[in-house]
N, C-alpha and C positions, 0 to 999 in steps of 0.2 A: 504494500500500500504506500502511494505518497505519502510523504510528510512535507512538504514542501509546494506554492501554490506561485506559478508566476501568471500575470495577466498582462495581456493588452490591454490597450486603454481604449482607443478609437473604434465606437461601434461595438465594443462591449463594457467599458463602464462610462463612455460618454458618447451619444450620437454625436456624429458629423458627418454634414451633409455641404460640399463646395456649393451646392444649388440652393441650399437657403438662404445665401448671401444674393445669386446671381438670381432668384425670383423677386428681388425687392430691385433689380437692376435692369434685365431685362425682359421684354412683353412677354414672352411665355417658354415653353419648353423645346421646342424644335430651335425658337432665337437662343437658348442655352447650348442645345447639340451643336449647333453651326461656329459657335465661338470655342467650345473647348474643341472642337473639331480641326478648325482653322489653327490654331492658337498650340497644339498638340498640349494643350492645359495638362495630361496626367502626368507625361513626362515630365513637365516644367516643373509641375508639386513634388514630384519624387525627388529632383533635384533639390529642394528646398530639403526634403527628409534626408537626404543625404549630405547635409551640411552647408550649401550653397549658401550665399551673404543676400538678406532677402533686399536692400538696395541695389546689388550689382545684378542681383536675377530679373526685378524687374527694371531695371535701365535695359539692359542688353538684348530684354523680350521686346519690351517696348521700343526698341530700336528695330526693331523686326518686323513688328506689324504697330507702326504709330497709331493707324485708324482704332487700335484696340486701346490704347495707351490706358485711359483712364478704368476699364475694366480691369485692366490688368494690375494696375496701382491696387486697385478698392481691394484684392485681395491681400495686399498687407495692409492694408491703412483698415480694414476693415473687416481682418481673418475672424476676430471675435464672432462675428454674424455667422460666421461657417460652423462653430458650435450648438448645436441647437440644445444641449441638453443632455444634466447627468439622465442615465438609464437607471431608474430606481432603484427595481428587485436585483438588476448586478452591484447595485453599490451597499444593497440593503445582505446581500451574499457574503461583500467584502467587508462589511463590519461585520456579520455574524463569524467568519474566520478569523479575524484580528480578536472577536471576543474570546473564542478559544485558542487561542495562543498561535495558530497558522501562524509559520511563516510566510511572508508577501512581498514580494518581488513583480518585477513588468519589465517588457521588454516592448517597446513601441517603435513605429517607423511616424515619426513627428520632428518637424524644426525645431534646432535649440530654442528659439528665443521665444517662440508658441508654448513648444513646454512650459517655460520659465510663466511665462503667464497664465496659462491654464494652470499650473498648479498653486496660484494665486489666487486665482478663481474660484478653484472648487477641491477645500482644505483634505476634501476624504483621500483625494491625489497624497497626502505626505503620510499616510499609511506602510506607505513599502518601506522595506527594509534598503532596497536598491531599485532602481530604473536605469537599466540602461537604453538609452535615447540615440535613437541612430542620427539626427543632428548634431549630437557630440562627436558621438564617436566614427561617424562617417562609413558607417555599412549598414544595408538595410536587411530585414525580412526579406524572405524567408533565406539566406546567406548563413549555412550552418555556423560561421565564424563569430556572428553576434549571437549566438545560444550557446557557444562554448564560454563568450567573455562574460556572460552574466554568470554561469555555472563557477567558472576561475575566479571571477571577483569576487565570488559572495560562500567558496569555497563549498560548494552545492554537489552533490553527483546527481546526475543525468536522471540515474533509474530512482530517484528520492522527489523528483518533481514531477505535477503534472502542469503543462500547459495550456491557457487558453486563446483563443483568437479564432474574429469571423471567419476568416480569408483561411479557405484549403490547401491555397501554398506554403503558407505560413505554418501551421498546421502541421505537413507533412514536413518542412525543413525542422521544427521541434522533434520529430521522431528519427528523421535523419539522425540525429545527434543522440537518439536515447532517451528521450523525455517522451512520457507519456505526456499526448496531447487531444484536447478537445478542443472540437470546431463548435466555436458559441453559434445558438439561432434564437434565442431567448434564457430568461432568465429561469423560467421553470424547468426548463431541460437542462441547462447547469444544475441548476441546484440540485435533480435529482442525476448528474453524472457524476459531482463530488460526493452526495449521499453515498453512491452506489461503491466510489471508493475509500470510504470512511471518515471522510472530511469533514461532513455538516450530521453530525447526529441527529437523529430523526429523522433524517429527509430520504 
């Protein structure tokens, strides 16, 4: 059985959605597809999770496509709006673990200075024991090398954690490395996959 619980954060203990910012910006959702489309907006985010300096990422996009310029700004000047919100029943999970002594760890693909504010934002974030933050450390999910550095830094073995996160690749780069992993899709199917492996009593 784990003894040990690392989590994602994004889309498992906090929604984010880039489109909740871009529906207060533009008329509807097809004007959404055609900008992140043109714009190759997922790469450009990865680049930020991957460490990128979010002034020089967006000077140098917006030097690329000017006509986008100020959408492309709003998302630093206005990333806060891409959080829509903690996800209850996983943060209401993540204290009932912290209440029984779980150890708590995350390993997320988020910009440093996002992090830094988000966990300013929303205190249940200073729960973990470690986060390691691929905008520090400049390697993302699912990259077995950042599931080895949270294991090595926090002096963890593999087969003593389970992990979790939305994302399948993710998911499966945790078990690449030896960690038991769950793909979150709600908070009631967590709770009864760490019931299942001794983590949340009664559940």
């Amino acid at each position: 059985m784990p003894s040990a619980v690392i989590f994602d954060i994004g889309n498992v203990l906090l929604e984010w959605d880039a489109r909740a910012l871009y529906r207060r910006l533009l008329p509807d959702e097809a004007a959404i597809d055609a900008f992140f489309a043109e714009t190759g907006f997922h790469d450009w985010n990865l680049g930020f999770d991957r460490g990128m300096d979010w002034d020089e990422g967006v000077a140098s996009h917006s030097a690329r496509f000017p006509h986008r310029a100020e959408l492309l700004a709003a998302f630093h000047e206005r990333w806060h709006e891409t959080v829509v919100g903690p996800i209850a029943g996983s943060v209401a999970i993540l204290e009932a673990l912290d209440a029984e002594g779980v150890p708590l760890y995350a390993i997320t693909n988020f910009a440093g200075p996002k992090w830094e504010e988000s966990r300013e934002r929303f205190p249940f974030l200073r729960r973990f024991r470690d986060v390691v933050v691929s905008g520090h450390e400049r390697m993302l999910k699912p990259d077995p090398a950042i599931y080895r550095l949270c294991l090595d830094r926090n002096g963890l073995r593999a087969e003593d954690c389970v992990f979790i996160d939305d994302n399948a690749a993710n998911v499966e780069g945790a078990r690449v490395v030896g960690i038991d992993a769950v793909r979150f899709t709600a908070p009631e199917a967590l709770a009864a996959d760490l019931g299942h492996r001794g983590l949340l009593p009664g559940r």
